[in-house]
TORTI-822259 format. One line per 5 residues: number of its first residue (from 1); their letters; for each residue x, y, z of N, C-alpha, C. Coordinates in pm, whole numbers. Example, Ala and Ser with C-alpha at 12.3 -4.5 7.8 and 13.67 -1.06 7.14 Angstrom:
<atoms>
1> AS> 1319/-569/780/1230/-450/780/1320/-330/780  1285/-225/708/1367/-106/714/1290/3/787
</atoms>
This chain:
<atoms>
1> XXXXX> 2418/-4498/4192/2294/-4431/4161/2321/-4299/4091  2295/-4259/3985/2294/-4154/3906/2160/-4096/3949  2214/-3912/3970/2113/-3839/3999/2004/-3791/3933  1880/-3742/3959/1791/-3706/3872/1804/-3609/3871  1795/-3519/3718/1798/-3454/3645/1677/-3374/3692
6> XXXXX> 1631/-3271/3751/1496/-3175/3776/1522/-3056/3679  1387/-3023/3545/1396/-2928/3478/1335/-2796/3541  1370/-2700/3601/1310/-2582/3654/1248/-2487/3578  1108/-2481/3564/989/-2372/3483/1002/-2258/3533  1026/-2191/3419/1047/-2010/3442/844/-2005/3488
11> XXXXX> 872/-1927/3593/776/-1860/3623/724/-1710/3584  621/-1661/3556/628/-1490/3552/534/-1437/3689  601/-1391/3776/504/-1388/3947/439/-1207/3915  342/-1171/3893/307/-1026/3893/221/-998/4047  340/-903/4113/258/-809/4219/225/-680/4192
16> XXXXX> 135/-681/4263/62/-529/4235/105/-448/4373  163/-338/4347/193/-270/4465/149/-135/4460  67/-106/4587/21/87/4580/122/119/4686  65/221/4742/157/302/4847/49/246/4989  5/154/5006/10/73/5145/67/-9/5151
21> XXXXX> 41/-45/5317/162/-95/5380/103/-272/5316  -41/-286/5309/-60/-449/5261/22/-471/5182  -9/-403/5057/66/-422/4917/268/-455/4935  337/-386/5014/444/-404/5099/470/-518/5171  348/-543/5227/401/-706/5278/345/-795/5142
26> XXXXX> 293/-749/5074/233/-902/4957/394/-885/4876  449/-780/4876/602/-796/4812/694/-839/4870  746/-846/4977/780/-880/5086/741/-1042/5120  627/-1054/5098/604/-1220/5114/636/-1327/4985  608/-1236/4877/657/-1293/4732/790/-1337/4714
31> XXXXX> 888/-1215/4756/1022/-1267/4738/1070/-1360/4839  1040/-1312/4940/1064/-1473/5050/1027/-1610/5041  921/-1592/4950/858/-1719/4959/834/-1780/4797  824/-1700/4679/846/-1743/4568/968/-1746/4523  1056/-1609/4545/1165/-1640/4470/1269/-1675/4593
36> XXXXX> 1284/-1800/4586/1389/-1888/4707/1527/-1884/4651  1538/-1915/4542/1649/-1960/4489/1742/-1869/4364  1856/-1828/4443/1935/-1793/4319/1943/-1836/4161  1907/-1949/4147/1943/-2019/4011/1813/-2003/3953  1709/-1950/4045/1588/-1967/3953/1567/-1882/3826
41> XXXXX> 1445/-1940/3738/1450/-1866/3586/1305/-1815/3628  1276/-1754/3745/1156/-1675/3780/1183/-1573/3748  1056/-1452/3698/1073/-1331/3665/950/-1270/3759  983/-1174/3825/922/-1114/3957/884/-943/3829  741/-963/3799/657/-853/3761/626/-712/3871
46> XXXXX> 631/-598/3857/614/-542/3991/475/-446/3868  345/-462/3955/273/-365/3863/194/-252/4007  299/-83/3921/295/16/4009/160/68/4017  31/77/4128/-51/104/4066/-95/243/4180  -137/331/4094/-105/476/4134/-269/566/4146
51> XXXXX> -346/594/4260/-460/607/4241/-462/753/4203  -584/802/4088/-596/899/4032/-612/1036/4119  -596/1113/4076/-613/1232/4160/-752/1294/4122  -831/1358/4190/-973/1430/4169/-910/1511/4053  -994/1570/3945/-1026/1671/3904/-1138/1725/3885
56> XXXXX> -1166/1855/3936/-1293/1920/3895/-1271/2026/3786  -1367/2022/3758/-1375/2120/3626/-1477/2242/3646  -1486/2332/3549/-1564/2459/3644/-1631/2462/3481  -1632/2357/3381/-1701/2337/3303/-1835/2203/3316  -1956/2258/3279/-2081/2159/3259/-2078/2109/3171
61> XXXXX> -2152/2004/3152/-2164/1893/3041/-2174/1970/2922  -2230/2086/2864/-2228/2121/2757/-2066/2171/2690  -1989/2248/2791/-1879/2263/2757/-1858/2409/2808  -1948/2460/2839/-2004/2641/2917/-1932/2610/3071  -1858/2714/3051/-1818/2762/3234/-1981/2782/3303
66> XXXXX> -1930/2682/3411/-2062/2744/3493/-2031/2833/3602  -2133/2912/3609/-2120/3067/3662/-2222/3039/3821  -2213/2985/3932/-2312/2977/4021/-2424/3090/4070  -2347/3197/3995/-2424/3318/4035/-2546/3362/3939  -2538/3277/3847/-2629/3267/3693/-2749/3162/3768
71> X> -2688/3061/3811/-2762/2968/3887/-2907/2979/3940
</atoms>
């Protein structure tokens, strides 16, 4: 009996990871469980996603410092 030949499909796996702990186990569960195999032609995407920081501005919609004491 001659063996069968199995062609292995590159995969592209994209996780999204923030700074919680979910996002940590969804990476954590990916590589355990998608990428199994040394020989594989999987490519493991990591997308860093970084939440914005507030800014306030001490400018109003026109483009004028607002002065609260003008107010």
């Amino acid at each position: 009996m001659a063996a069968e030949v199995v062609e292995v499909k590159a995969r592209k796996i994209l996780v999204a990871v923030d700074e919680g702990e979910e996002s940590m186990y969804a990476l954590s569960w990916a590589v355990t469980n998608l990428l199994v195999s040394s020989n594989s032609k999987d490519t493991l995407i990591l997308l860093h996603v970084k939440i914005p920081r507030v800014v306030y501005t001490t400018l109003d919609g026109t483009g004028r410092r607002m002065n609260p004491a003008t107010q």
